[in-house]
C-alpha positions as CSV (number, residue, x, y, z in Angstrom):
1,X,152.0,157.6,-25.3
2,X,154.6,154.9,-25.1
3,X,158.3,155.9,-24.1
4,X,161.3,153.6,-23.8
5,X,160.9,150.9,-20.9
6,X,157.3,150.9,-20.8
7,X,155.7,147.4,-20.4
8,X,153.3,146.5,-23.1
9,X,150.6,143.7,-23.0
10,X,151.0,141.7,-26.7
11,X,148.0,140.9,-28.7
12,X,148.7,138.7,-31.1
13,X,148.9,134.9,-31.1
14,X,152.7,134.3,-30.8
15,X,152.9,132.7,-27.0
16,X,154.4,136.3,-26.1
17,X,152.4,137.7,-22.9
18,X,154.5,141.0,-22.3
19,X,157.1,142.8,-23.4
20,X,159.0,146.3,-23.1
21,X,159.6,148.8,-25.5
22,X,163.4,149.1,-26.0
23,X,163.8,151.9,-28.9
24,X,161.2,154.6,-30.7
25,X,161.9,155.5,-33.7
26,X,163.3,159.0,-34.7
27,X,159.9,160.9,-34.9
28,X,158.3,159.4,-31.7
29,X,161.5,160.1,-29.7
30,X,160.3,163.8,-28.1
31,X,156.3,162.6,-27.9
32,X,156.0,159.4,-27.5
33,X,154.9,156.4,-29.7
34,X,151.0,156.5,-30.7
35,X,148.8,154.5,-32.5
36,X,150.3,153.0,-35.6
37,X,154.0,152.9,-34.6
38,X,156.2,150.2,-35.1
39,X,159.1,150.1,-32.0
40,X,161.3,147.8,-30.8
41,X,160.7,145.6,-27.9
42,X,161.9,142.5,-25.7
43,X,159.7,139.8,-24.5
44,X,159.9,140.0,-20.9
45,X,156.5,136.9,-20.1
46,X,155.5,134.1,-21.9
47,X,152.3,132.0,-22.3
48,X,153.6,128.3,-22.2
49,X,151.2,125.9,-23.7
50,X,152.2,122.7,-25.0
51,X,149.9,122.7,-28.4
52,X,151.8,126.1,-29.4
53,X,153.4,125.0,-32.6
54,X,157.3,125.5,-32.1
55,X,158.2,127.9,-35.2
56,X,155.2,130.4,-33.8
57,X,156.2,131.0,-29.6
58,X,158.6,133.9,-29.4
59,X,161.4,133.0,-26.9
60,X,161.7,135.0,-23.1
61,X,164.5,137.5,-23.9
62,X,164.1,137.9,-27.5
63,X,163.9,141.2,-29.6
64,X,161.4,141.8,-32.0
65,X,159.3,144.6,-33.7
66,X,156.2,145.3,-32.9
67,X,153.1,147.5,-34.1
68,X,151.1,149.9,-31.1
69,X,147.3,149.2,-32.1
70,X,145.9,150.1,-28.5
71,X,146.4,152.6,-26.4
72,X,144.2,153.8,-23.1
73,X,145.1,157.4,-24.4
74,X,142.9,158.8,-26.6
75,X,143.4,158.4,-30.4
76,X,141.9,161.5,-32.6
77,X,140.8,160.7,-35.7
């Protein structure tokens, strides 16, 4: 379950390394954010590279939206 502040490891290819979940939306606020969620979060680490194309690498600081597709806690289906 992901609650405000948590660090999250990104998964994606857009330079971004971590980031922290800043806001929840309304029906994740009392459990928690699971599996198919979209938040809001800063990027706190970047991966620099110098064949990243510019208009793909998120910048250190900046806020984005982002989908929760793993978790280590169990998903039921």
């Amino acid at each position: 379950m992901i609650q405000i502040s948590t660090i999250l490891q990104i998964a994606d290819n857009t330079g971004a390394r971590l980031a922290s979940c800043i806001s929840l939306p309304k029906e994740a606020m009392r459990n928690g954010a699971s599996i198919g969620t979209v938040v809001r979060g800063s990027v706190k680490r970047i991966l620099v590279k110098q064949n990243l194309k510019k208009s793909r690498v998120l910048k250190k600081g900046q806020i984005t939206n982002m989908l929760i597709v793993r978790t280590i806690y169990r998903f039921k289906r």
